[in-house]
Structures are given as C-alpha cells and as structure tokens.
C-alpha positions, 0 to 999 in steps of 0.5 A: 794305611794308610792307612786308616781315615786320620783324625786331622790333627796338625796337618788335618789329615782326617782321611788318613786314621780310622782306617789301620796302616793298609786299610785306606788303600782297598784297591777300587780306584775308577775301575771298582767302583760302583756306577752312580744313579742318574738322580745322584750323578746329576745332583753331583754334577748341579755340586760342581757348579756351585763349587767352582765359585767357591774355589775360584774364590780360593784362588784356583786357576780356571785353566785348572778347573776347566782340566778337570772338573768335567772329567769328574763323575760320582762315586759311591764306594767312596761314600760306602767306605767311609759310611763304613768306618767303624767306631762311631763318633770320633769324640765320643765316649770311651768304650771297651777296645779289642787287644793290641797283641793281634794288631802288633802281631800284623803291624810289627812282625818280621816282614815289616821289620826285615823290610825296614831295615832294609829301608833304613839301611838304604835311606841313611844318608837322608835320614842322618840329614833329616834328623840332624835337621828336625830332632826326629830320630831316623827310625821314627821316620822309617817305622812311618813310612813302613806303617802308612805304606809299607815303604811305599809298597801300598799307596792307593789308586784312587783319582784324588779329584773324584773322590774328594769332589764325591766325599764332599758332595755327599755332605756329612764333612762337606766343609773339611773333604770341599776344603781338601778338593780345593788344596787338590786343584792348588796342588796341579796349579802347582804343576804336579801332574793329575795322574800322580794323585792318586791315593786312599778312598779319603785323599791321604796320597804318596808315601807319607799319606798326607792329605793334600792340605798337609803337603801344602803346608808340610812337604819339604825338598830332602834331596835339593833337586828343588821338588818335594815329591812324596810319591815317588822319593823316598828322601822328600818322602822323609824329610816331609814325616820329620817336619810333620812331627816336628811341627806337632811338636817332636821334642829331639833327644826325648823318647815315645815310651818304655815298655812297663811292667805294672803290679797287680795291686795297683790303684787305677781309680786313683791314676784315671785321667780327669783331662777330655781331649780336644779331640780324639777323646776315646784314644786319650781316655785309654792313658792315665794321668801324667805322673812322673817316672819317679812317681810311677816307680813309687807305685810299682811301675817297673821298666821292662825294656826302652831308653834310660829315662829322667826320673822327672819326666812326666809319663801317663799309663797305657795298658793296651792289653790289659792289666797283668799284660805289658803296659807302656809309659808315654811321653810328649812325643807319643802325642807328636805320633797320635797326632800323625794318626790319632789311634793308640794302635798305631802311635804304638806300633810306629814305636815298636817298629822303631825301636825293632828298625833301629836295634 
C-alpha cells in the first residue's frame, strides 16, 4: 500500500484500501507538498482551535497537544490524493472491473516472492510462536507484510499529525480522519516518539499499515521486550497482522480459497448473490452465493490447485478474470482478509502470495 486507502473494517483502517499495495506511500512528505493559501492556512489553523476541546474531551494530555499542534500547517497533497481515489463511493453499485491477471502479475511476481521467502525463512521463530497463538498460518502473515509494505521496504514518509489534522479539516470525513488524529496524539502520550509516525498520505503507518485507532486496539508485543513496535520490528509487526485477523475472524486450520476451473455451460443467473454488503458492496457483488464445495462440484466447478477441502464447506465464486479464466472458490477466511484491506485484488493477492511463500 499500502498501500491503498482501506475500507475500515474491524480496525477502521480506511486510509489503508483504495489505494493498491505501495500506492498510498507516493512519496511527499513535508517536502513535497504544495504550500497552502493563506485563506486555507488561516481557516485550518481557526480548525486546530476547536478541536483541541474536543480531544481534550478525548483524554489527550495538553502537554501533547501543546508539542504539537503549533507545529501543524495545512497540506493540500493530501486533500489532492485523496480527491483522487478512484471508484466513486465505496457503497456503490457495482460496475464492470479491469482484469486481475496485471494486478497479480506486479502484486505476485518473482521479487515479491523471492523477497518473502526470504522474509518467512528469517521470521520463523516468531511466526511458528505467532501462528500457534492465533490460527493464522505464518505465510498469511508474511504475504501481508510483503503486499502492505514490501517486507518493510515502503512505509510512507508523511507527518501522521499534519496529514490527518489537513484530511480532517478539509471536512468530507471529518468525523472518521478527526477521530484517527486524536488516536495519533494518544499514540505519543504513549510515549512513541513523533518522528516515528510517519506513514501514508491517509495515516496507515509502519509495517502492517495500521491506522492509528487499529494499533490502539490491535498491536501486540511478539517478542516480550514489553513494546508493540510495528515500525521497526518485524516480530511486533507479525503478531499485530495475526491479531488483526484473528480479531476479524480467522478461523485456524481453514483455507482462503482454491483456484477453480469453471465450465462454459454454467448458469451465473442462477448463482448471482441476493446479499448487499454492509459495506464494501461492489467488492462483495463480484462473488457468488455461498454453495457448498459438494454443490459446486455438482455444477462442474473443478479444483485446479490449493488444500483438499470438505465437501460441506460453504464457498462463494469468483471469476476475477472472467469466464473461461481461472476462478477461485472463497471461503470465510478470505473475508477475514478483505476486511484487512476491502479490495478482491488484494485479499486475492495475499492468498497467492502465501501460497507461493509457503510452497
């Protein structure tokens, strides 16, 4: 990404999924930016007094507000970047999509693969610990890693304070980017320096990409020296991807999906979902409804490659290509992934990526 401006989803990591894996970390930090107006500078700046009320009222220290909030200025590439995501509303209708094959090609090519196993092969200590703990397979861990940062490679050099004070100030999301700011400043009355948020124009930082509101609630210690740094250790970084998903619910022992072959004479009218998500709809409009792997078998719908699965688990459709492309069956944990990062693209790619890791 990140990676891409996220659909906030256990950890409300919004400004982690509409960008792809990489995408979110378009380098301009202060440096780039363009310089503000005096009209805007002086209307963000009015902002900043109301709002240090509110995240008094939040429990922020003044100590941290006093450190920080006159250093904050206006920035409008990060209001020029997010203007810019593409695809409209999140909730909207669904619409026809480009091919998955070029966006796995750059998202699951040899680098990437040859990089995590390198990754995986030097982590294996703390992912075997991690995966014991959670249920969540060490190589679904690393293909996170690799597709949110490129094993720590790209993690964004944007001031997380001024880029989430300028996000919400602008007003669109006022209430989600004002409510990440205050989980920012909590984060330094924690005692975590300011010069090590740095991140994505939309506030996903460190390894993982979380937002802060998801390292408040989600970062774990995953190697007992007491800290959950996500920054600079790969093993924190870990064991915070393995309790993210286990708290999107991860089901241990139980795969993402296999790759399908599905015949020409298919009936798609007759497997169309009748669900509309919650949220995410376009993404989820893509699947089918859930059949089970014995009723998909009585379609046609051949395995191809991945686990040996029940015939009774349940598994909806996806044709990311197309018909007479390879398809994949999903199961529940691909939703514990879309929830990581609401895009069919990318749920997919960290599947692939695992599986290419782990084989």
């Amino acid at each position: 990404m990140q990676s891409a401006i996220r659909m906030w989803g256990v950890a409300a990591t919004l400004a982690i999924a509409m960008l792809s894996p990489f995408g979110a970390l378009d380098g301009g930090s202060l440096a780039g930016a363009q310089e503000a107006s005096s009209g805007d500078e002086a209307a963000f700046q009015s902002y900043l007094v109301g709002f240090r009320s509110r995240a008094l009222a939040r429990g922020v220290s003044e100590r941290t507000l006093d450190q920080v909030l006159p250093t904050l200025s206006f920035n409008p590439r990060v209001i020029e970047l997010d203007q810019a995501q593409p695809g409209g509303p999140v909730n909207g209708p669904a619409s026809a999509s480009p091919n998955f094959a070029p966006y796995r090609a750059k998202h699951v090519g040899p680098d990437l693969i040859a990089r995590g196993r390198a990754a995986y092969a030097a982590q294996r200590s703390n992912l075997r610990r991690v995966e014991a703990e959670t249920g969540v397979p060490e190589s679904i861990m690393v293909a996170i890693w690799g597709q949110e940062t490129n094993y720590g490679g790209y993690t964004g050099d944007f001031d997380l304070p001024r880029s989430l004070a300028s996000l919400a100030y602008e007003g669109r999301r006022r209430e989600l980017f004002e409510s990440e700011l205050i989980a920012t400043l909590q984060l330094i009355d924690r005692g975590i320096p300011r010069s090590q948020l740095k991140g994505s124009w939309a506030g996903a930082t460190g390894y993982p990409q979380f937002m802060p509101s998801a390292y408040l609630r989600l970062a774990r210690d995953g190697d007992g020296d007491g800290r959950a740094d996500i920054w600079t250790d790969p093993a924190d970084a870990l064991a915070s991807i393995g309790n993210y998903l286990v708290n999107a619910g991860w089901r241990a022992g139980e795969p993402w999906g296999i790759a399908v072959s599905v015949p020409s004479s298919l009936d798609r009218s007759g497997i169309a979902t009748r669900m509309v998500g919650p949220r995410c709809a376009r993404v989820h409009a893509r699947h089918s409804r859930w059949l089970t792997l014995r009723e998909w078998r009585a379609l046609g719908v051949t395995q191809i490659a991945g686990p040996s699965v029940s015939d009774d688990e349940l598994a909806t459709l996806l044709e990311p290509d197309g018909p007479g492309a390879t398809a994949y069956l999903t199961f529940g944990n691909y939703r514990a992934i879309l929830d990581y990062n609401c895009s069919n693209f990318y749920a997919l790619s960290v599947g692939l990526l695992a599986n290419a890791v782990a084989g």
